[in-house]
N, CA and C atoms of all chains as a GROMACS GRO file, in nm:
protein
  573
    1UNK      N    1  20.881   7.652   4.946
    1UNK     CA    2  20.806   7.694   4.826
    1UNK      C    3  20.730   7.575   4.768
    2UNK      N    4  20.606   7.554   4.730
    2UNK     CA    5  20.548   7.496   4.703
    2UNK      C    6  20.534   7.525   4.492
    3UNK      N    7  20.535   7.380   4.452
    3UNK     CA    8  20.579   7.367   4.305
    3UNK      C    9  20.524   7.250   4.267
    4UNK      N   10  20.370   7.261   4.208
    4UNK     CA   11  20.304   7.137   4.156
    4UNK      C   12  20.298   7.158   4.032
    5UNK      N   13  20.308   7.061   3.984
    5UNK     CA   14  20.292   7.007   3.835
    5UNK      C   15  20.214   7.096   3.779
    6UNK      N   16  20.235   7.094   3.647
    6UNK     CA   17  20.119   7.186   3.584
    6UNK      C   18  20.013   7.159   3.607
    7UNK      N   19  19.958   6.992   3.563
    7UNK     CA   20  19.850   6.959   3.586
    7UNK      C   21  19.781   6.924   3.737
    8UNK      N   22  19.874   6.898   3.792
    8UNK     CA   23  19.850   6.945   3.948
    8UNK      C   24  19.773   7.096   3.970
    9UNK      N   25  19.844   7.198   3.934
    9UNK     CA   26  19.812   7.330   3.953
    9UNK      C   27  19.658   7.390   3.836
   10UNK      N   28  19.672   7.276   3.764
   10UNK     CA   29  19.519   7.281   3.669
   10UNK      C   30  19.402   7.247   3.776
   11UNK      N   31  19.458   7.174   3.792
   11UNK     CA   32  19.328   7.079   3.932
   11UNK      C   33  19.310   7.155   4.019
   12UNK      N   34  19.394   7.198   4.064
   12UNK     CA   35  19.390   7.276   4.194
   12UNK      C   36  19.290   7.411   4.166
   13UNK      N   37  19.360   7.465   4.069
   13UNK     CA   38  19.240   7.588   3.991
   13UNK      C   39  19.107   7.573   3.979
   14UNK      N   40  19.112   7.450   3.907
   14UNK     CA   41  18.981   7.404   3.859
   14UNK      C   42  18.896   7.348   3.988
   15UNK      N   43  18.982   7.308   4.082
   15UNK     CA   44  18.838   7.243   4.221
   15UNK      C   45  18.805   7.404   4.254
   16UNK      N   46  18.888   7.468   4.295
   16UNK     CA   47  18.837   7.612   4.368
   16UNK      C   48  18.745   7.700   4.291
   17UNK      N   49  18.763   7.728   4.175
   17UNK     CA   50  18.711   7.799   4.098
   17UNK      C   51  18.542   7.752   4.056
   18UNK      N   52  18.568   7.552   4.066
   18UNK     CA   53  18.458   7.512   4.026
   18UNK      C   54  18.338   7.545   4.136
   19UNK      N   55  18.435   7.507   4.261
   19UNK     CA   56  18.327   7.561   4.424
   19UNK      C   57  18.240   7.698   4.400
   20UNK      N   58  18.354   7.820   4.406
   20UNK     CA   59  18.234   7.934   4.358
   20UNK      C   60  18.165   7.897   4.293
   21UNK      N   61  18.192   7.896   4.134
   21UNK     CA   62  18.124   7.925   4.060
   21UNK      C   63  17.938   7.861   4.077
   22UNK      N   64  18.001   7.717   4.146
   22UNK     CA   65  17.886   7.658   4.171
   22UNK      C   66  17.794   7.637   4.283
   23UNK      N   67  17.824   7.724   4.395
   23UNK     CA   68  17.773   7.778   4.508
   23UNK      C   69  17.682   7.949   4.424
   24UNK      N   70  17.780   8.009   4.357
   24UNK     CA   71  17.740   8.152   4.347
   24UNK      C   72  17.627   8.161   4.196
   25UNK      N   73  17.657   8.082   4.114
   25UNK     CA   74  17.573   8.094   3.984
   25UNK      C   75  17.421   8.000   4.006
   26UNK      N   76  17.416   7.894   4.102
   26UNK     CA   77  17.310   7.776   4.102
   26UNK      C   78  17.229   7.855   4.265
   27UNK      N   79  17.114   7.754   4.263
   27UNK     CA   80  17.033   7.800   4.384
   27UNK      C   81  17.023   7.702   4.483
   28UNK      N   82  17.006   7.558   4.399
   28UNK     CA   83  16.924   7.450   4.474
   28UNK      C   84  17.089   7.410   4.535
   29UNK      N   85  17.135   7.321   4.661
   29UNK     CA   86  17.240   7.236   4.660
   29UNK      C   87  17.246   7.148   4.569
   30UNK      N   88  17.174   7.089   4.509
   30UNK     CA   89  17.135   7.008   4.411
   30UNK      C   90  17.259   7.060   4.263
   31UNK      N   91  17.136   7.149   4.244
   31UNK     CA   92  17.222   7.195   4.065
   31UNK      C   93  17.336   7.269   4.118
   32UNK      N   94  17.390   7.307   4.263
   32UNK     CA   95  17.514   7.340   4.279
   32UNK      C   96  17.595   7.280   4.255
   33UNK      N   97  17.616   7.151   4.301
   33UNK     CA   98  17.675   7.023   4.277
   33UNK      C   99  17.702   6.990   4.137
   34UNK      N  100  17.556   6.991   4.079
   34UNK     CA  101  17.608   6.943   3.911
   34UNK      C  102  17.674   7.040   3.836
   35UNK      N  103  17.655   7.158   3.870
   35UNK     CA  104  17.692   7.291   3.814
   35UNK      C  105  17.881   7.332   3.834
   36UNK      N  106  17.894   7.300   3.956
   36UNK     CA  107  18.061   7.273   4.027
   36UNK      C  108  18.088   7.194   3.981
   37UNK      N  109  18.070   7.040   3.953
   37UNK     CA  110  18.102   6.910   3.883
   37UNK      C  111  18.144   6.958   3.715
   38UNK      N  112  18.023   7.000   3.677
   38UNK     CA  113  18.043   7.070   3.495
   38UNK      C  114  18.139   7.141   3.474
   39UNK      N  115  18.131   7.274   3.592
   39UNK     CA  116  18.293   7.345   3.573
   39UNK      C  117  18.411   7.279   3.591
   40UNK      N  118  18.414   7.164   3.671
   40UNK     CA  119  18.539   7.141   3.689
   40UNK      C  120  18.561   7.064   3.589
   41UNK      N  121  18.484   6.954   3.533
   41UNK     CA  122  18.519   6.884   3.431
   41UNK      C  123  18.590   6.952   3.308
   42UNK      N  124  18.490   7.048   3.265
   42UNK     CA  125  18.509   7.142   3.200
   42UNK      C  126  18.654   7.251   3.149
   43UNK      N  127  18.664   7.250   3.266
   43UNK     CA  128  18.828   7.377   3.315
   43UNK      C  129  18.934   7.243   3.282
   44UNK      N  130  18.940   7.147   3.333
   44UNK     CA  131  19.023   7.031   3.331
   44UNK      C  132  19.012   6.941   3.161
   45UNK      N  133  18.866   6.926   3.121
   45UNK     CA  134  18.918   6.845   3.004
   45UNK      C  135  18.972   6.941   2.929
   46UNK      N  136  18.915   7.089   2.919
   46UNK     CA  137  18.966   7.159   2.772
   46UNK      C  138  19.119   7.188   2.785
   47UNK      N  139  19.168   7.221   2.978
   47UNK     CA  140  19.295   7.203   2.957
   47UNK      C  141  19.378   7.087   2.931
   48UNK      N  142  19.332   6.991   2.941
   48UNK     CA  143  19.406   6.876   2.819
   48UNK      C  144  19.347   6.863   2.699
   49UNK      N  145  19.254   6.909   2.610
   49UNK     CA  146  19.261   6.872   2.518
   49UNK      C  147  19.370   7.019   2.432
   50UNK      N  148  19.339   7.099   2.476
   50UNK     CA  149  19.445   7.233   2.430
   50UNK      C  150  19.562   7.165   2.476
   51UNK      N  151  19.639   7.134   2.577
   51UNK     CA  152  19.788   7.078   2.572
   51UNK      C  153  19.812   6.949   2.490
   52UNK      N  154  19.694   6.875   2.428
   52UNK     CA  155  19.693   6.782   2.274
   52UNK      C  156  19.729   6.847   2.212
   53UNK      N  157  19.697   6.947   2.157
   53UNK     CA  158  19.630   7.036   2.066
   53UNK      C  159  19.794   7.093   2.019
   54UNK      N  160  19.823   7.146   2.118
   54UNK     CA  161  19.961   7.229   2.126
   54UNK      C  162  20.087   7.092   2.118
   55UNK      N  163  20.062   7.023   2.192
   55UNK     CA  164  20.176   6.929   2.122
   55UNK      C  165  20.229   6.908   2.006
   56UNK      N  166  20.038   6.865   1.899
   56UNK     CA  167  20.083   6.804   1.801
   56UNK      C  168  20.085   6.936   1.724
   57UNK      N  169  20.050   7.021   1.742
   57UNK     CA  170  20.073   7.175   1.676
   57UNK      C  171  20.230   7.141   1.659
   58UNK      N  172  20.306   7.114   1.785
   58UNK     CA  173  20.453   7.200   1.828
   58UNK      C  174  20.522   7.061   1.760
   59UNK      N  175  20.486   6.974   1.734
   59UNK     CA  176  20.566   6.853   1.628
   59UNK      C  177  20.620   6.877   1.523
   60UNK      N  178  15.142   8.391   5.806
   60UNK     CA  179  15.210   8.338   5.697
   60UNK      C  180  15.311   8.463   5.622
   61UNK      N  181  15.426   8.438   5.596
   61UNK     CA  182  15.471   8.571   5.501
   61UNK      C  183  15.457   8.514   5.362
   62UNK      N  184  15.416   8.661   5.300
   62UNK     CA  185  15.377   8.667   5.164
   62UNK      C  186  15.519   8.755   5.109
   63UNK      N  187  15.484   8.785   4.957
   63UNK     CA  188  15.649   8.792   4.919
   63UNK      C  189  15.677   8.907   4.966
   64UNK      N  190  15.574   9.021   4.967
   64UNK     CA  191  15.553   9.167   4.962
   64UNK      C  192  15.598   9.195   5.151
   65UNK      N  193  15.590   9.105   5.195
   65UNK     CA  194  15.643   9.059   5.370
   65UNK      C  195  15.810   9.082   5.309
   66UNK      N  196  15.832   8.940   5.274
   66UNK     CA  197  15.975   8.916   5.260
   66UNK      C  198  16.040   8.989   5.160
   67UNK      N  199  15.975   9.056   5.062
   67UNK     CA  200  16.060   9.218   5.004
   67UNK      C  201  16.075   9.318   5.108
   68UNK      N  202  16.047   9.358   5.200
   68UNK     CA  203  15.994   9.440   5.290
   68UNK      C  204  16.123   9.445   5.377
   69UNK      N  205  16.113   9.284   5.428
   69UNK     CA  206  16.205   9.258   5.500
   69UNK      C  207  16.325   9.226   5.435
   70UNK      N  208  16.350   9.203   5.313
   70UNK     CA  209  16.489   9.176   5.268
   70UNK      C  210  16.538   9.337   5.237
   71UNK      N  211  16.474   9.428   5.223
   71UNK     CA  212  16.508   9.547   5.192
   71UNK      C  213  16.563   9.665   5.348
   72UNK      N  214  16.535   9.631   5.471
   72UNK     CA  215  16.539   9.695   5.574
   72UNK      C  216  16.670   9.664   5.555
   73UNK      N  217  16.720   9.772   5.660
   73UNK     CA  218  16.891   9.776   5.713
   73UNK      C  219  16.946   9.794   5.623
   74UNK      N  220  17.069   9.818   5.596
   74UNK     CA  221  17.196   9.819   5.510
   74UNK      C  222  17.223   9.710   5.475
   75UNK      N  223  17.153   9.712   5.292
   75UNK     CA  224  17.195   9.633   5.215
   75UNK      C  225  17.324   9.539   5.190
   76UNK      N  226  17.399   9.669   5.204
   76UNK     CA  227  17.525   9.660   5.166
   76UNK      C  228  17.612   9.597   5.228
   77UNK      N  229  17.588   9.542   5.371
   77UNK     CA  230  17.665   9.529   5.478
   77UNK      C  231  17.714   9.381   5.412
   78UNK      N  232  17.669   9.292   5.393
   78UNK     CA  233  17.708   9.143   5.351
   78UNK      C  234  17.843   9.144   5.190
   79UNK      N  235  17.801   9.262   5.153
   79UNK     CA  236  17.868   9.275   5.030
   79UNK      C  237  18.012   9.316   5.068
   80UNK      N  238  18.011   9.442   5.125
   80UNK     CA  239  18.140   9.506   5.156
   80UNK      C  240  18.225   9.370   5.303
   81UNK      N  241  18.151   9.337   5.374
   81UNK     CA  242  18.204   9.220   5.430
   81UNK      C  243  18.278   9.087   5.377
   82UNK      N  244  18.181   9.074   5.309
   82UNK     CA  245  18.171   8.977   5.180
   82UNK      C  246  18.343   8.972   5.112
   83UNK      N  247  18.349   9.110   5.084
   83UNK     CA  248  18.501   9.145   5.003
   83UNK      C  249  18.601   9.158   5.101
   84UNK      N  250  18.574   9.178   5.240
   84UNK     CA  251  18.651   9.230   5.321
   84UNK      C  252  18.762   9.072   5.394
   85UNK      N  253  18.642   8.989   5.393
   85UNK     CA  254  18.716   8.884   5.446
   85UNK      C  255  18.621   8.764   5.340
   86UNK      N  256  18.700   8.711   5.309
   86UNK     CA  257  18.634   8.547   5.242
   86UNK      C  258  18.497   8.475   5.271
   87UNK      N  259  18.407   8.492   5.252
   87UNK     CA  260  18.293   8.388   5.314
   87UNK      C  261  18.201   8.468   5.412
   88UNK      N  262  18.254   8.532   5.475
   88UNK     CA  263  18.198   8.632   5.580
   88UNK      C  264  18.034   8.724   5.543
   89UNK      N  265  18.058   8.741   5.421
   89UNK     CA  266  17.939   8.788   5.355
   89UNK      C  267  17.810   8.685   5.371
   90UNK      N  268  17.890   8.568   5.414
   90UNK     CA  269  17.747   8.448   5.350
   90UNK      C  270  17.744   8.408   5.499
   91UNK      N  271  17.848   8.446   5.600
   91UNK     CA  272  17.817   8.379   5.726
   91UNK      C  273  17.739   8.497   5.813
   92UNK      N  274  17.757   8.628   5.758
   92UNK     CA  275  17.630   8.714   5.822
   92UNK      C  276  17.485   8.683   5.793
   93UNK      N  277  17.444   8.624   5.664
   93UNK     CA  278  17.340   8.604   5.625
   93UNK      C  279  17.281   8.456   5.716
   94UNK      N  280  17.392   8.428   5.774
   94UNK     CA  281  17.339   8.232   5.806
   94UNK      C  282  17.377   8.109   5.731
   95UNK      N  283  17.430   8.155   5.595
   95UNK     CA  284  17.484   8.044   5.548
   95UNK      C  285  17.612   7.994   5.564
   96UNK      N  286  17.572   7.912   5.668
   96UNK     CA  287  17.670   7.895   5.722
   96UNK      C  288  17.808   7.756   5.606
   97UNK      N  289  17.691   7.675   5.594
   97UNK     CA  290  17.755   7.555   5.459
   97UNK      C  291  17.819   7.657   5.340
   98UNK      N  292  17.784   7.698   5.274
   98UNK     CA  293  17.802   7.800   5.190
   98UNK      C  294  17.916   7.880   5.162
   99UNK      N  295  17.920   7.946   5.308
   99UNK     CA  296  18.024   8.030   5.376
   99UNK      C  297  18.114   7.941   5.359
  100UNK      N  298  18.138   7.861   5.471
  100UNK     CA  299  18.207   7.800   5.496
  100UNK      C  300  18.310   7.728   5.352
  101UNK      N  301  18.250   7.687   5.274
  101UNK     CA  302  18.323   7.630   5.138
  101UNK      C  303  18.394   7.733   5.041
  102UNK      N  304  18.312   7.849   5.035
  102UNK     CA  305  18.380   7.978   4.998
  102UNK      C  306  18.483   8.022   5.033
  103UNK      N  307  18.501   7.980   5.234
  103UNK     CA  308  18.597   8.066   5.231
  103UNK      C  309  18.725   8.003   5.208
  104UNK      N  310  18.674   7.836   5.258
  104UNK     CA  311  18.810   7.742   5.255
  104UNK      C  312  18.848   7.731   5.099
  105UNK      N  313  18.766   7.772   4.961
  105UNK     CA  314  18.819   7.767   4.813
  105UNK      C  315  18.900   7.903   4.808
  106UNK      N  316  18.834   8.000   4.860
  106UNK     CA  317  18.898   8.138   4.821
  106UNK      C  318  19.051   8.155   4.949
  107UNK      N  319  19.034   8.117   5.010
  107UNK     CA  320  19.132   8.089   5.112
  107UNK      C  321  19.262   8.008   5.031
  108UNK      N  322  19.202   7.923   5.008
  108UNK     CA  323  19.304   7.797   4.974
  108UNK      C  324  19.391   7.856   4.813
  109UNK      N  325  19.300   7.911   4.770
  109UNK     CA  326  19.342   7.987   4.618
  109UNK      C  327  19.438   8.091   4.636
  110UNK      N  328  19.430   8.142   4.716
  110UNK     CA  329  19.506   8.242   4.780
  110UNK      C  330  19.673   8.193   4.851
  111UNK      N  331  19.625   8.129   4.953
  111UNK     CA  332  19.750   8.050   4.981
  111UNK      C  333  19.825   7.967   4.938
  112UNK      N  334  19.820   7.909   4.841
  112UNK     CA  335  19.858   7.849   4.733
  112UNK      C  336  19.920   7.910   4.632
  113UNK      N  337  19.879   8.052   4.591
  113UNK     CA  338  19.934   8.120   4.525
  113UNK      C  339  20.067   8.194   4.608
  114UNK      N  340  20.069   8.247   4.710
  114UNK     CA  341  20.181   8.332   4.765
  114UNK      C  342  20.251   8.195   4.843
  115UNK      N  343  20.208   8.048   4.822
  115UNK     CA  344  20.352   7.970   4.845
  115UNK      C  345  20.409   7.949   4.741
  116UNK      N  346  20.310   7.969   4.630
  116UNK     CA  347  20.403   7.924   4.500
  116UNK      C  348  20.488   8.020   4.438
  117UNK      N  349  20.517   8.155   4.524
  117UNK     CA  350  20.590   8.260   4.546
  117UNK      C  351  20.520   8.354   4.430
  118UNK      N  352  20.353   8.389   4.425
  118UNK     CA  353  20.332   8.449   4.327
  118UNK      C  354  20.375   8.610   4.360
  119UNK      N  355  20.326   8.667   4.282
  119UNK     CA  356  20.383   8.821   4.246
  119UNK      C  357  20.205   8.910   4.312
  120UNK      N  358  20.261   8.936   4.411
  120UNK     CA  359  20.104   9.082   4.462
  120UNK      C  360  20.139   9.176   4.378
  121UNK      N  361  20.034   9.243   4.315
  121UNK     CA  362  20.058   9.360   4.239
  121UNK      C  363  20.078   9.491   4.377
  122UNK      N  364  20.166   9.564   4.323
  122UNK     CA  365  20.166   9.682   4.404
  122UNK      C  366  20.157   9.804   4.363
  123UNK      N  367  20.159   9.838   4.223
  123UNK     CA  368  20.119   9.968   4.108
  123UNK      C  369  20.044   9.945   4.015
  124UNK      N  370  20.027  10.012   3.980
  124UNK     CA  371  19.951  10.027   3.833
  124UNK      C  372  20.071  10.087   3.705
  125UNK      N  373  20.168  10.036   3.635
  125UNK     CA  374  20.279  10.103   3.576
  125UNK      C  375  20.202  10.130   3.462
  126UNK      N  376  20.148   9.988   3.391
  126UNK     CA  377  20.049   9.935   3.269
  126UNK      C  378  19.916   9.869   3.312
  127UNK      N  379  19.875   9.890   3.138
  127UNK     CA  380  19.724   9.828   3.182
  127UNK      C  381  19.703   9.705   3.246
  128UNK      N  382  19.841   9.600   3.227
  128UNK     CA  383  19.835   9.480   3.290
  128UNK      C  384  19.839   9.491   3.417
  129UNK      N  385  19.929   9.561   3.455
  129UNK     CA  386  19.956   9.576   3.583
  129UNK      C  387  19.840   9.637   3.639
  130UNK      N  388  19.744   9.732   3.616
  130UNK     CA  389  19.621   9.794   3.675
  130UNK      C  390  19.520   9.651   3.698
  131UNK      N  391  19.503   9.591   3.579
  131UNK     CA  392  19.435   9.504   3.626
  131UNK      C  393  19.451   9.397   3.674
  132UNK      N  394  19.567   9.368   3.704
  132UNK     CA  395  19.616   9.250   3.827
  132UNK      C  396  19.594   9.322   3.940
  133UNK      N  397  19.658   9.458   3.970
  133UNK     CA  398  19.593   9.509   4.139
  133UNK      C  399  19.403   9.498   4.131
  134UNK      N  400  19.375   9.536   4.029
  134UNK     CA  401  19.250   9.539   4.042
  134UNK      C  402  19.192   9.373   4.067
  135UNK      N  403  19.274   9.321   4.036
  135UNK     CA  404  19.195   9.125   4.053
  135UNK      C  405  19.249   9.125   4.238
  136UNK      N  406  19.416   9.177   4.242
  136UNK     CA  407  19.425   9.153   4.373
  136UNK      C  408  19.359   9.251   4.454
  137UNK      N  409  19.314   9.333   4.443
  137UNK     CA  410  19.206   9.458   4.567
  137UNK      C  411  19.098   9.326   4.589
  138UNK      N  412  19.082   9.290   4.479
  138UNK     CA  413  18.938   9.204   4.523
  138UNK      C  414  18.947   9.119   4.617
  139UNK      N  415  19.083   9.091   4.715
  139UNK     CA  416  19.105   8.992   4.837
  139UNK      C  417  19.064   9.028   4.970
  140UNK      N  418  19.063   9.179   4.909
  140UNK     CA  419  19.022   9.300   5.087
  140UNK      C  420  19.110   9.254   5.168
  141UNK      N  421  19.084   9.259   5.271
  141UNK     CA  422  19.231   9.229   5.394
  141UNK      C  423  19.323   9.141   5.372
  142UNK      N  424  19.319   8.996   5.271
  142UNK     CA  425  19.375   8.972   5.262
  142UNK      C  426  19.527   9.018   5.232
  143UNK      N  427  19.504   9.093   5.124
  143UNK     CA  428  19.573   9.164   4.951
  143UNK      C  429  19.616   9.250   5.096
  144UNK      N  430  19.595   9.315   5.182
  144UNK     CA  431  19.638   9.453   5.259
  144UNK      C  432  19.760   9.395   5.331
  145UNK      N  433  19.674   9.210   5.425
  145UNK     CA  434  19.790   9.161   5.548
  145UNK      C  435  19.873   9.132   5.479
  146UNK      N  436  19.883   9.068   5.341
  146UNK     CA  437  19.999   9.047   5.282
  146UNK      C  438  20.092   9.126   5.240
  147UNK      N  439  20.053   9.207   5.220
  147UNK     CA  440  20.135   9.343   5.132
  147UNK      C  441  20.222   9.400   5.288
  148UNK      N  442  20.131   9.412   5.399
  148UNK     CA  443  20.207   9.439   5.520
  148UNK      C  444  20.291   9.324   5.553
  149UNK      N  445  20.271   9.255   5.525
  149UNK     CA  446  20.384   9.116   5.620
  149UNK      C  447  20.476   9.086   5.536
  150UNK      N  448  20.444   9.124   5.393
  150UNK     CA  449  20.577   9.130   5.265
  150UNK      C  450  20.508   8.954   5.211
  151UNK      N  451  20.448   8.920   5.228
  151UNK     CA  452  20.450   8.783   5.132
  151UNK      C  453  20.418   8.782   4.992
  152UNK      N  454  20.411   8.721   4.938
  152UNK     CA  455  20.402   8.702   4.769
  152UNK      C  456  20.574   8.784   4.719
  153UNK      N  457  20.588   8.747   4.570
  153UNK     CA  458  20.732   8.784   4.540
  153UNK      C  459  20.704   8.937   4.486
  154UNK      N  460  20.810   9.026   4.478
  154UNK     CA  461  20.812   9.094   4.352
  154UNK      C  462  20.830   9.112   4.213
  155UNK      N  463  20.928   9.028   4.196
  155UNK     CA  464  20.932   8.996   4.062
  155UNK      C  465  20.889   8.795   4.046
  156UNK      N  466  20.857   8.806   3.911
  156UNK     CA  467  20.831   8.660   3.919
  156UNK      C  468  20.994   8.611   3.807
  157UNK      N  469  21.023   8.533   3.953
  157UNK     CA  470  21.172   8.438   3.903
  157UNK      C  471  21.143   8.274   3.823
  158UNK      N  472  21.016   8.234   3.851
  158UNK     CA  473  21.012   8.091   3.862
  158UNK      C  474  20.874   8.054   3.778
  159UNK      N  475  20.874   7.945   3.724
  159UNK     CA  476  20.730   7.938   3.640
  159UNK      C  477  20.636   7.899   3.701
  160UNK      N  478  20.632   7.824   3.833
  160UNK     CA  479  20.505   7.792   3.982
  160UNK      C  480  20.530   7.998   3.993
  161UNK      N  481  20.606   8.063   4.017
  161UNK     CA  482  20.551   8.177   4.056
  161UNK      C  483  20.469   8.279   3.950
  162UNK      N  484  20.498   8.223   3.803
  162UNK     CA  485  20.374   8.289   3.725
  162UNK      C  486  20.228   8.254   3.737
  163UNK      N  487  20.251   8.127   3.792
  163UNK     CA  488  20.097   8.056   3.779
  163UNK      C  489  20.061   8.116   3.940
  164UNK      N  490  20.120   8.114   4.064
  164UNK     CA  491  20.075   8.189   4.146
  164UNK      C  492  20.023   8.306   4.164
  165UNK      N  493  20.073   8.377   4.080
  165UNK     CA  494  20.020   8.568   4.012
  165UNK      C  495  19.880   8.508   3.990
  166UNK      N  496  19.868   8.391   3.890
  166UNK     CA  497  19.702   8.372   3.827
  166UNK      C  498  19.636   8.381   3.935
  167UNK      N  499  19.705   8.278   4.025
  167UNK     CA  500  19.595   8.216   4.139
  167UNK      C  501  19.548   8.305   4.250
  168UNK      N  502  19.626   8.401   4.263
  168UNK     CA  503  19.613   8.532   4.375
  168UNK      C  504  19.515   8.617   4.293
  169UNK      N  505  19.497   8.673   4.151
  169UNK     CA  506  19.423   8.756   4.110
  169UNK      C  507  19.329   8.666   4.080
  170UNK      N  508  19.327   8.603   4.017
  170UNK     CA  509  19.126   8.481   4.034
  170UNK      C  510  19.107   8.447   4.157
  171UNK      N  511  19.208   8.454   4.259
  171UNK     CA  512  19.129   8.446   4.426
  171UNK      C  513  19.050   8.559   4.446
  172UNK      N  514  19.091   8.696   4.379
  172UNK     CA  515  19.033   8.759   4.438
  172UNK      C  516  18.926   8.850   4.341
  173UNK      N  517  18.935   8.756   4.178
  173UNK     CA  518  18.801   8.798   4.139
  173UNK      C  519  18.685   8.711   4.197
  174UNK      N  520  18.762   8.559   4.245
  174UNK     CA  521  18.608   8.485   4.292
  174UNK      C  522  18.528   8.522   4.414
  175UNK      N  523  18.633   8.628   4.476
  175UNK     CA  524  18.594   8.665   4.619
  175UNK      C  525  18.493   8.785   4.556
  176UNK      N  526  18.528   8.836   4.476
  176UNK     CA  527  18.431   9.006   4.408
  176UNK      C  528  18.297   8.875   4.409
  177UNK      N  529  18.298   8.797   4.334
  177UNK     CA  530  18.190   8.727   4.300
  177UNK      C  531  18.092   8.634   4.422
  178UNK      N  532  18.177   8.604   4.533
  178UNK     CA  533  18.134   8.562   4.651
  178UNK      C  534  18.045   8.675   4.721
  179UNK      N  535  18.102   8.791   4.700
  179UNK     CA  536  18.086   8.938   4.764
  179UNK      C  537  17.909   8.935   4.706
  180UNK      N  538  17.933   8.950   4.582
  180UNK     CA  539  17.811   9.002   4.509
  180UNK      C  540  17.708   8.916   4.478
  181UNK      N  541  17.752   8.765   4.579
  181UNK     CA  542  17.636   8.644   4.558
  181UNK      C  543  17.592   8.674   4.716
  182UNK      N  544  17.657   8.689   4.847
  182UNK     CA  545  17.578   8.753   4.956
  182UNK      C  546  17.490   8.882   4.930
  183UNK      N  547  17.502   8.989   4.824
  183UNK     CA  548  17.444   9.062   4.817
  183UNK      C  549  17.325   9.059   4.754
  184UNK      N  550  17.335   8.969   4.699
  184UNK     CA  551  17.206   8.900   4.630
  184UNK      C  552  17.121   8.822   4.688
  185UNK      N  553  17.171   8.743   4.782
  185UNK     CA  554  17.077   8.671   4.927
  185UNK      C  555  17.005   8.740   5.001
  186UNK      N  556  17.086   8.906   5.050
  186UNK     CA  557  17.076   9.008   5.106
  186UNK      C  558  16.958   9.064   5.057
  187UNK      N  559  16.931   9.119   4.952
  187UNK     CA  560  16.825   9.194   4.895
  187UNK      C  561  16.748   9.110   4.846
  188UNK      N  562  16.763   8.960   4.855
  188UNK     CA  563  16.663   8.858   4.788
  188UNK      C  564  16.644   8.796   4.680
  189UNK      N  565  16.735   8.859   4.585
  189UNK     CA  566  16.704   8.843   4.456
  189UNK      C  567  16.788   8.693   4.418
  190UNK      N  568  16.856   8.636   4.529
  190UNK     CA  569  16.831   8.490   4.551
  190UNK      C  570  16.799   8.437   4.637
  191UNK      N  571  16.821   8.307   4.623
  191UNK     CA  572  16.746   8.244   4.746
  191UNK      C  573  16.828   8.157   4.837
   0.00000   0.00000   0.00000
């Protein structure tokens, strides 16, 4: 059975999800790239700044 | 030279549909009928990998509809096409979820197989032209 970290399993979400999105929403390879890059950043910083968020909430 | 009224012409012959319903049927396949082959290829190894990842992390395949939740998790997992079928025949993924990697696997099996609806319906759009 396979059991990664949360934030392991954030990443993992976030590379795959970022691939579609940025193959299927962009045209050029070009803005695919920046477009996959944005989502993933994206999916990944807000899920750490929400598990900030919830920490100091849960203090 | 083709003009667009050429390449509407020609993006419109044959069965539209064929890249789409393929498309859903197996991972990437939609984009490797069309020729894209780069494309394909990354689709299928993300939607692939999303997938398998989820039923090692012992996620949960939906198999009813009891509740609305439950309708729309089969409905995220239909969107795998053969996948969502070989699995359900070979018994993989859990039934109940025991473990907290197996809740997050449930996610990863039903967004595998909304990104595959969305893979589906970006070959169909190559297909009829309306991308490029």
């Amino acid at each position: 059975m396979f059991r990664p970290s949360h934030f392991a399993a954030v990443v993992l979400f976030a590379l795959f999800a970022s691939v579609v999105f940025g193959i299927t929403m962009r045209e050029t390879p070009r803005r695919m790239v920046r477009y996959g890059l944005y989502c993933f950043v994206l999916f990944v910083g807000s899920a750490i700044v929400l598990s900030w968020l919830m920490f100091l909430i849960a203090r | 030279m083709a003009t667009t009224q050429d390449k509407k012409t020609e993006a419109g012959s044959g069965f539209v549909y064929l890249p789409l319903i393929v498309g859903w049927l197996v991972p990437g396949a939609g984009h490797f009928l069309l020729r894209k082959w780069g494309r394909g290829a990354l689709l299928a190894a993300s939607i692939l990998g999303m997938f398998s990842i989820g039923i090692a992390m012992q996620g949960k395949l939906y198999a009813g509809a009891h509740d609305i939740l439950d309708f729309l998790g089969l409905a995220g997992d239909l969107g795998n096409g053969l996948l969502y079928v070989v699995s359900r025949a070979a018994g993989w993924g859990a039934d109940q979820v025991t473990v907290t990697t197996g809740d997050y696997g449930t996610r990863f099996l039903v967004v595998a197989g909304l990104l595959n609806v969305i893979a589906a319906v970006d070959a169909h759009n190559l297909r009829t032209g309306r991308k490029a």
